[in-house]
C-alpha positions in Angstrom: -23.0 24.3 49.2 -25.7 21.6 50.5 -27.3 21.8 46.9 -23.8 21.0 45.1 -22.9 18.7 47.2 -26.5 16.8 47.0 -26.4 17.3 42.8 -22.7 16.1 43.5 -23.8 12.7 45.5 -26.3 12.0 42.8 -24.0 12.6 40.0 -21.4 10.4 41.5 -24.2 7.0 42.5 -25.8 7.2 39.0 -22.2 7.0 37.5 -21.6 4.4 40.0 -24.2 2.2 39.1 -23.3 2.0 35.3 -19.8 0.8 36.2 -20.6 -3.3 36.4 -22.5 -3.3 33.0 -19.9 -0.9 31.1 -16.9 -3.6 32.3 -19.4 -6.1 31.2 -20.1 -4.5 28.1 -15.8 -3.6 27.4 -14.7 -7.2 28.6 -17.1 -8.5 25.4 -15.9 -6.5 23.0 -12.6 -7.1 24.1 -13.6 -10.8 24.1 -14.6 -10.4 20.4 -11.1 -8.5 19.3 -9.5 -11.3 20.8 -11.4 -13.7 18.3 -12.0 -11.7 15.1 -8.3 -9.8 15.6 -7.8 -7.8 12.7 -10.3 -10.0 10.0 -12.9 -6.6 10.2 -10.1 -4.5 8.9 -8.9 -6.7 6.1 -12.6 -7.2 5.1 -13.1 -3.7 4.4 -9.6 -3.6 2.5 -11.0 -6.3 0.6 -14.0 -5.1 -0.1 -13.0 -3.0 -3.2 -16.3 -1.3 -4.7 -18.0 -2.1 -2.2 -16.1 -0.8 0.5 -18.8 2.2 1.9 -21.2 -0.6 3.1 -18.0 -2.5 4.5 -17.0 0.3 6.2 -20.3 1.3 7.6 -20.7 -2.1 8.7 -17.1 -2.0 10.1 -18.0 1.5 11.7 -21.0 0.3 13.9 -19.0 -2.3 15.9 -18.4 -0.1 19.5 -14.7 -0.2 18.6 -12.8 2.8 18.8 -9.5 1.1 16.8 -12.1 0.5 13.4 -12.2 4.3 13.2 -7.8 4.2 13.5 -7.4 1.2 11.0 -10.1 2.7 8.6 -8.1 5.8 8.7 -4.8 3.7 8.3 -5.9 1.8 5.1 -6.7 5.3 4.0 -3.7 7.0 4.1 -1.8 4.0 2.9 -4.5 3.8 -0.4 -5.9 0.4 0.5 -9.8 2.2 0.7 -11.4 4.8 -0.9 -12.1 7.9 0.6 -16.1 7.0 0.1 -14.8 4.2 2.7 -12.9 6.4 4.8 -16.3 8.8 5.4 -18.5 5.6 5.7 -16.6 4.8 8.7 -16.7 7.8 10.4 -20.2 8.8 9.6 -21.3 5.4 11.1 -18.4 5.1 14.4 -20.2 6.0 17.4 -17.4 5.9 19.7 -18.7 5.4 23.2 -22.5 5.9 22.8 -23.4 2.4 21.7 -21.7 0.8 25.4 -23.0 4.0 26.9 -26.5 3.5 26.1 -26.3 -0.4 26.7 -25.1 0.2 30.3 -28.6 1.7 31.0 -31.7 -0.2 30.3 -34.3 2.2 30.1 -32.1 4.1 27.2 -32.6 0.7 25.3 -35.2 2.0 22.9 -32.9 5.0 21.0 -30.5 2.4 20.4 -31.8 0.8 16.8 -33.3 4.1 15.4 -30.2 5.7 16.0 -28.1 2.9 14.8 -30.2 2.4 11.0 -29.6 6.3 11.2 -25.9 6.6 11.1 -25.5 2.8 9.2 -27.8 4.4 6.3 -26.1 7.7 6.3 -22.7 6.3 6.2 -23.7 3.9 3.2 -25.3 7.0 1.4 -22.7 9.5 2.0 -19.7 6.7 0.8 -21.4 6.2 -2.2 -21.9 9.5 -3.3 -18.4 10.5 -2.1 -16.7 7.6 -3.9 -18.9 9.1 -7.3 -17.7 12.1 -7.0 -14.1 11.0 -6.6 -14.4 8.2 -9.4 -11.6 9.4 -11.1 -8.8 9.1 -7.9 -10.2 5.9 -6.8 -9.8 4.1 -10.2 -6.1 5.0 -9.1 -6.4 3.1 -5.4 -8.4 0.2 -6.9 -5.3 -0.2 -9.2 -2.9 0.2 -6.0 -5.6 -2.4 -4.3 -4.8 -5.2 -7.1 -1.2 -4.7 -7.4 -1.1 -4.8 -3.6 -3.2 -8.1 -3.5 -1.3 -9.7 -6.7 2.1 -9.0 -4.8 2.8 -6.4 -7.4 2.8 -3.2 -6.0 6.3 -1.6 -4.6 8.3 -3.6 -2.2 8.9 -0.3 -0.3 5.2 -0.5 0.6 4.4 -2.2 3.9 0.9 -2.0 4.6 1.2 -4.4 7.8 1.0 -1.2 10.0 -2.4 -0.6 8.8 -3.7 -3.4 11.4 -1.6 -2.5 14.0 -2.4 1.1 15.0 -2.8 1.7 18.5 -6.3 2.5 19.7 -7.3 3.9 22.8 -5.4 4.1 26.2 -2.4 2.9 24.1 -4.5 -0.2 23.4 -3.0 -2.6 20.7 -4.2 -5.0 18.5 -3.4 -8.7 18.9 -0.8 -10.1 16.5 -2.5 -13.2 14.4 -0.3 -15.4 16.9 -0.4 -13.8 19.2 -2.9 -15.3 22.4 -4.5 -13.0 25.0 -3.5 -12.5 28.6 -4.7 -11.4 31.8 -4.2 -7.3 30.8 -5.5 -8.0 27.5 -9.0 -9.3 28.6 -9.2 -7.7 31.7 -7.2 -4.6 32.7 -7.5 -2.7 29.7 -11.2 -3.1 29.8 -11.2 -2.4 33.7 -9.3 0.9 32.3 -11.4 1.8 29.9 -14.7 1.4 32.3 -13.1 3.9 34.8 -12.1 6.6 32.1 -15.8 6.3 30.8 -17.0 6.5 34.7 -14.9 9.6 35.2 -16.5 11.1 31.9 -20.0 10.4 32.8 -19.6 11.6 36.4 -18.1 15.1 34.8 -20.8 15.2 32.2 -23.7 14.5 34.8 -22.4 16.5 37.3 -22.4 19.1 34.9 -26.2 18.8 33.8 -27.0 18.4 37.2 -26.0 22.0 37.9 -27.5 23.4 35.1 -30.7 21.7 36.1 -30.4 23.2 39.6 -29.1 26.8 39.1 -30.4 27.9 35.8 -33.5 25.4 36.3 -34.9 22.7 33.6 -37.7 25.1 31.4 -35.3 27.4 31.5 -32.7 25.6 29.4 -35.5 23.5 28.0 -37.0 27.1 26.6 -33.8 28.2 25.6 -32.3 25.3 23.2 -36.1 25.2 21.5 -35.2 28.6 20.4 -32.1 27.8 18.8 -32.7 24.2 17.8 -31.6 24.8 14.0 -28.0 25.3 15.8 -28.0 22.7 17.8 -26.5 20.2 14.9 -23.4 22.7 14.7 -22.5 22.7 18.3 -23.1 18.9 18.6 -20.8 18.2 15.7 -18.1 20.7 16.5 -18.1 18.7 20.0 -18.1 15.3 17.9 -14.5 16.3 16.2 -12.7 16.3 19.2 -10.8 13.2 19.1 -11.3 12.2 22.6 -14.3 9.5 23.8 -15.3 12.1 26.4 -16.9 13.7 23.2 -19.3 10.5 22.1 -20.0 10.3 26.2 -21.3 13.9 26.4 -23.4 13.7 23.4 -24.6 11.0 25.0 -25.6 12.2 28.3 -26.8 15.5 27.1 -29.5 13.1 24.6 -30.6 11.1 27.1 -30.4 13.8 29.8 -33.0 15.4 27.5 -31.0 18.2 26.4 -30.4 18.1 23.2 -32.6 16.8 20.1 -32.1 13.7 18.3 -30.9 15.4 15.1 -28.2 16.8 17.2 -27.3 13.7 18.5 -26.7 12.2 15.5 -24.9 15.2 14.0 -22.7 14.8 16.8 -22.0 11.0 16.9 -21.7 11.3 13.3 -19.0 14.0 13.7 -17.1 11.5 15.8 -13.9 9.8 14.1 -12.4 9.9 17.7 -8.4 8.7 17.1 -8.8 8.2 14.2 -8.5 11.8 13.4 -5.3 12.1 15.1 -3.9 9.0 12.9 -5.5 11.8 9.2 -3.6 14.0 10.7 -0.7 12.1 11.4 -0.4 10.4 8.6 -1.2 13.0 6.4 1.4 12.6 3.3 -1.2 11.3 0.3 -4.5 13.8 1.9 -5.3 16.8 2.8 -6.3 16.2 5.7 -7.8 19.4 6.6 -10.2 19.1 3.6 -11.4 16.0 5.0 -12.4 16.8 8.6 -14.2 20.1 7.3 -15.9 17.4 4.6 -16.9 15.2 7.8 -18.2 18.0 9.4 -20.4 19.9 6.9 -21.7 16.2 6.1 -22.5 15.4 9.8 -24.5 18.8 10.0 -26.2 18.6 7.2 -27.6 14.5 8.4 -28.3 16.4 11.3 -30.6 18.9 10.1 -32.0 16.6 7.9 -33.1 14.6 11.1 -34.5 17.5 12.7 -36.5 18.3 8.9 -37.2 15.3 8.9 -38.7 15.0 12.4 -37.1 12.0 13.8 
């Protein structure tokens, strides 16, 4: 009981400690939101054939809503599915603010950031060749849209607008920020991280203690060829508590980089839930088993790869 409680305590002060840079680290990115509103998803719209390097870009800002609007503009045919996988392939969910919040995880930051950006960019290009034929059709649906053309039973304003996580909305172009905007939602969002990362390190910190460090350490050599598959079945649960125990279990020194990035990669968080949703014009089983045979193979490339 002492040793739980002890592997408890720690769990619970590192957690503690990451809790004034991760509000920090929210209250910015809310602060940018709050300037750029909806311009990044409008950008990618707007980008037309070259939409995956949009959306890649688009993908790498610590955002979980570009992963909902990305998969909004999908399934209303306003970007290609190239663009659509670009996004996911290079959202990271939580690990960018994760990693932030503790210094001396600095260095993994850009090598795993070129990672997924050139992944993304790859994969939506190749994606979008293959599918040449249906995206002639949404460039066509782009124009008319943007010429005032297209159907006037089409309202793509809902695109912008989809909600992103803890019920978090976008700001209306009017519309000015208050109090809960810059500051409670991000105070929320800081203690449902904290709770994740106290669960996830209290649960490394038992392993460590009961089945002991070589041990594990031994055991996941052996079967480090797998470890891209678990990491990305993990990275399709559309929750953030998937990005944070990624996360945790890289740093912790658990799992290999190429898992890691399988994982991350993996990771469309909501905006999953919104393809499945909204799924009238895809198949939107098709897709995630697309996004994660693609995320496995980057992975294992990494690992090949030695990275």
């Amino acid at each position: 009981m002492d040793l739980f409680m002890d592997v408890c305590t720690d769990a619970l002060l590192d957690s503690i400690k990451m809790i004034p840079l991760l509000f920090i680290i929210y209250f910015l990115i809310e602060l940018a939101e709050v300037k750029f509103g909806n311009r990044v998803g409008h950008a990618v719209a707007k980008a037309g054939k070259a939409g995956p390097v949009a959306g890649a870009l688009a993908g790498m800002i610590p955002q979980c809503g570009v992963s909902v609007v990305g998969t909004a503009l999908y399934t209303q045919r306003l970007v290609t599915i190239g663009t659509l996988f670009a996004v996911y392939i290079a959202t990271s969910d939580e690990a960018i603010p994760l990693i932030l919040a503790q210094p001396d995880a600095l260095p993994v930051l850009v090598p795993l950031l070129l990672t997924k950006l050139v992944a993304a960019i790859v994969v939506g290009y190749g994606i979008d060749i293959v599918f040449r034929k249906h995206n002639a059709q949404v460039f066509d649906h782009i124009e008319a849209y943007e010429e005032g053309t297209d159907s006037t039973s089409h309202d793509h304003s809902g695109a912008y607008t989809e909600r992103g996580c803890c019920g978090h909305e976008p700001l209306a172009p009017n519309q000015k920020a208050n109090a809960h905007t810059l500051f409670i939602h991000p105070l929320i969002h800081t203690l449902k991280i904290f709770l994740f990362i106290f669960a996830v390190s209290l649960l490394i910190g038992l392993l460590f203690e009961y089945v002991g460090e070589d041990t594990i350490a031994n055991a996941l050599a052996q079967v480090t060829i797998l470890q891209p598959v678990v990491a990305a079945l993990i990275g399709l649960i559309p929750n953030c508590a998937a990005s944070v125990a990624i996360t945790e279990f890289y740093l912790s020194g658990a799992i290999t980089f190429g898992a890691t990035i399988a994982g991350l990669c993996a990771s469309g968080g909501l905006g999953l839930l919104v393809l499945l949703k909204e799924d009238q014009h895809t198949d939107a089983a098709k897709i995630i088993a697309g996004l994660l045979a693609i995320s496995i193979v980057i992975g294992l490339i990494v690992e090949a790869l030695g990275l």
